[in-house]
C-alpha positions as CSV (number, residue, x, y, z in Angstrom):
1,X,-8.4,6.3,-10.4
2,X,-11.2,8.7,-12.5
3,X,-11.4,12.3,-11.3
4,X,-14.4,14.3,-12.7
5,X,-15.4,18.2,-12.1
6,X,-17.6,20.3,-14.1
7,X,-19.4,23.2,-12.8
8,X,-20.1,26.7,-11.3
9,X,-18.2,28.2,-8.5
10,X,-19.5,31.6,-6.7
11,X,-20.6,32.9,-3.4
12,X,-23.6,31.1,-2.1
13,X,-26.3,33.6,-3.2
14,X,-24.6,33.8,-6.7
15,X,-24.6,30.2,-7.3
16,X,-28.1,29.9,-5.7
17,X,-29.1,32.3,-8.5
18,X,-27.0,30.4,-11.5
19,X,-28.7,27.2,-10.0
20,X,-32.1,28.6,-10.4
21,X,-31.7,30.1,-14.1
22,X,-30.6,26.7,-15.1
23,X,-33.6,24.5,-14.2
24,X,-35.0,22.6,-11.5
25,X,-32.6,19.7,-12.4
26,X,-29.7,22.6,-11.1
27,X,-28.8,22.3,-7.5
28,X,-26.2,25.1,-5.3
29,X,-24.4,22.4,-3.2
30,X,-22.2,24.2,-0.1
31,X,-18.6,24.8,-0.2
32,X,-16.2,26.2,2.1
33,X,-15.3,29.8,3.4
34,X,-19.1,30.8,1.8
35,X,-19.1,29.4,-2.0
36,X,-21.2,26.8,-3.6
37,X,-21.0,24.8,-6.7
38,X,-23.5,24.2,-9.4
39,X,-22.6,20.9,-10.5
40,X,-23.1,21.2,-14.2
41,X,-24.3,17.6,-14.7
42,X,-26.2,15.7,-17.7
43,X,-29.6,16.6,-16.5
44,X,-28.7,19.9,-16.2
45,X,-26.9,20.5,-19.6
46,X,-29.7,18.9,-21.4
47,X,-33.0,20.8,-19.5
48,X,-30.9,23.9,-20.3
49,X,-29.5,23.9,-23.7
50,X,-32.5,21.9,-25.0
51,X,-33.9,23.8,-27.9
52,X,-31.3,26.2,-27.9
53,X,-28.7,26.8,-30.4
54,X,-25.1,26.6,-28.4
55,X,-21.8,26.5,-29.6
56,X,-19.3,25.1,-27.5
57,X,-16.5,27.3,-26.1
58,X,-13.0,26.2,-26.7
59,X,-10.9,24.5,-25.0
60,X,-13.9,23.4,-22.6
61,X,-15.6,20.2,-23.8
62,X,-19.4,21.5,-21.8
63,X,-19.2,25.0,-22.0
64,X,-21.5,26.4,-24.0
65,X,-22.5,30.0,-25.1
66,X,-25.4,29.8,-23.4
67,X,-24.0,29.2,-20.4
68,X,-21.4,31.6,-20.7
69,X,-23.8,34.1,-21.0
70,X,-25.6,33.1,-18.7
71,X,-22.1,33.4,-16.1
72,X,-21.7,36.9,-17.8
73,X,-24.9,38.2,-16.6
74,X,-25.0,36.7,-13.2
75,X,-21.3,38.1,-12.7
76,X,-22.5,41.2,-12.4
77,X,-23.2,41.3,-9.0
78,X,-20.1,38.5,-8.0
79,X,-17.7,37.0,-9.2
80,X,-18.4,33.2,-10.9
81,X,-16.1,30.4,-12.2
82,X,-16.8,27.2,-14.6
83,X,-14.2,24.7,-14.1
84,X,-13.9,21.2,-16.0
85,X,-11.5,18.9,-14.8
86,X,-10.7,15.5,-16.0
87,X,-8.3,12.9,-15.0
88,X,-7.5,9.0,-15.3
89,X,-4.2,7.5,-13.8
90,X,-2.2,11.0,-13.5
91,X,-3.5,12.2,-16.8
92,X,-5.8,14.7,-18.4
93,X,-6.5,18.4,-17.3
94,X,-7.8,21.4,-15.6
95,X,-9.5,24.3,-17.2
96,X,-11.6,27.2,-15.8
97,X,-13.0,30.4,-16.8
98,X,-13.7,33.4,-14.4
99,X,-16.0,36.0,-14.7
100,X,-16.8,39.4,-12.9
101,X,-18.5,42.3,-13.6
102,X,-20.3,41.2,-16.4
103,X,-16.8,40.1,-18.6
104,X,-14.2,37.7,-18.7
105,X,-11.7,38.4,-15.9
106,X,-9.5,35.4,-16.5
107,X,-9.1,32.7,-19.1
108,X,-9.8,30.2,-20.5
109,X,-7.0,28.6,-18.5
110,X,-5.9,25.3,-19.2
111,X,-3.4,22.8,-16.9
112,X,-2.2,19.4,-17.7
113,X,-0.8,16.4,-16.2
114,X,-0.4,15.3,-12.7
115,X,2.7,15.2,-10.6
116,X,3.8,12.1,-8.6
117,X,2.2,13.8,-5.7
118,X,-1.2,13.6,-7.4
119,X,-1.5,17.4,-8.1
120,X,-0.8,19.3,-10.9
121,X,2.3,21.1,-10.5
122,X,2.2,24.7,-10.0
123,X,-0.7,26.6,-9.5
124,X,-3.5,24.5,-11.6
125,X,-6.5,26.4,-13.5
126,X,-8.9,26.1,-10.8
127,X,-7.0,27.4,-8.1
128,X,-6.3,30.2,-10.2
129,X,-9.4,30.8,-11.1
130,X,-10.8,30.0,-7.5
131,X,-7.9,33.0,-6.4
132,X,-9.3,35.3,-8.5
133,X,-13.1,34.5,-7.0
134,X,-11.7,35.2,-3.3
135,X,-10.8,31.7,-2.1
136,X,-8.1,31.8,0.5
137,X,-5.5,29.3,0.4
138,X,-5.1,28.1,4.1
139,X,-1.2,26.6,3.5
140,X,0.9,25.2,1.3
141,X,-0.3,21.7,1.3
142,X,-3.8,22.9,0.6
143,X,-4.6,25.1,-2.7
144,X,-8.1,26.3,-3.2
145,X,-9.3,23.6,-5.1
146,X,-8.7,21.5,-1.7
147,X,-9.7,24.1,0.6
148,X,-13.3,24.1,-0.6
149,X,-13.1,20.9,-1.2
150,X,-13.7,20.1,-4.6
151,X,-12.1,16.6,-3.6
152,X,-14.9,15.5,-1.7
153,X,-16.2,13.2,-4.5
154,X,-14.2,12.0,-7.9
155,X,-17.0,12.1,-10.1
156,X,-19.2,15.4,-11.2
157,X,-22.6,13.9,-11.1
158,X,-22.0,12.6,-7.7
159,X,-22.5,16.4,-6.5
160,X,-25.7,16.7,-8.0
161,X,-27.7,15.0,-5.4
162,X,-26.6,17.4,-3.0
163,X,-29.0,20.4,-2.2
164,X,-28.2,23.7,-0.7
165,X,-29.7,24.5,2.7
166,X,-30.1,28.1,0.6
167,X,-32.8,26.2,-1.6
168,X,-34.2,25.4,1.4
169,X,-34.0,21.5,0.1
170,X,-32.6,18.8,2.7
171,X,-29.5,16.9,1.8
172,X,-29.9,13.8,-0.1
């Protein structure tokens, strides 16, 4: 089975600002313990990098400068995250980037392959990266990546129909 992330993680008012710099096709969809993602789907990559010149950032396959700056800035006031993940039958990877005050705090972190559990042994890039935002693990068998919920759905542009009660849009 696929598993599919790509996105920005913050507190709900700093997502809800990422969300609006990136377009109208950009949505802040509610997380747990006070975050949101900005799932960063195909409609929203291509309404934001059209017309502009943006190298990709290594090792992430989406991440553009643009958007990177774009993180940078909004950082500023909290703490943000882009995470990719991509998996198929146990394999592929994790990576995430986290940004506060206006620089890169952590990362680029990558992690690999999947245990027989279905996680990826150790501490993975997202949760690390989710740690460093403020997440707090609840216990052993759930990380931060599952304590905000970033399982609810396998595929990234299956968020994207999801509004924020913050936009003051109703869920889809």
């Amino acid at each position: 089975m696929a598993y599919q992330l790509r996105g920005v993680i913050g507190r709900i008012s700093a997502a809800q600002g990422v969300a609006n710099a990136l377009g109208s096709a950009a949505v802040a969809v509610p997380l747990e313990q006070g975050f949101a993602l900005v799932p960063y789907t195909a409609a929203v990559y291509d309404a934001f990098v059209a017309g502009r010149v943006s190298e990709r950032i290594k090792p992430f396959w989406w991440l553009g400068e643009s958007l990177a700056e774009l993180c940078a800035q909004a950082s500023k006031d909290w703490p943000l995250v882009y995470v990719e993940a991509e998996y198929f039958g146990g394999a592929g990877d994790q990576k995430a980037v986290l940004w506060e005050a206006g620089q890169v705090a952590l990362g680029p972190v990558t992690t690999g392959r999947l245990s027989a559990s279905g996680r990826a042994p150790g501490s993975t890039a997202i949760s690390q990266a989710l740690a460093g935002l403020g997440v707090v693990e609840t216990s052993a068998e759930r990380d931060e990546f599952l304590v905000l919920g970033l399982d609810r759905f396998r595929h990234w542009e299956d968020w994207g129909g999801r509004r924020s009660e913050a936009s003051g849009d109703a869920a889809d």
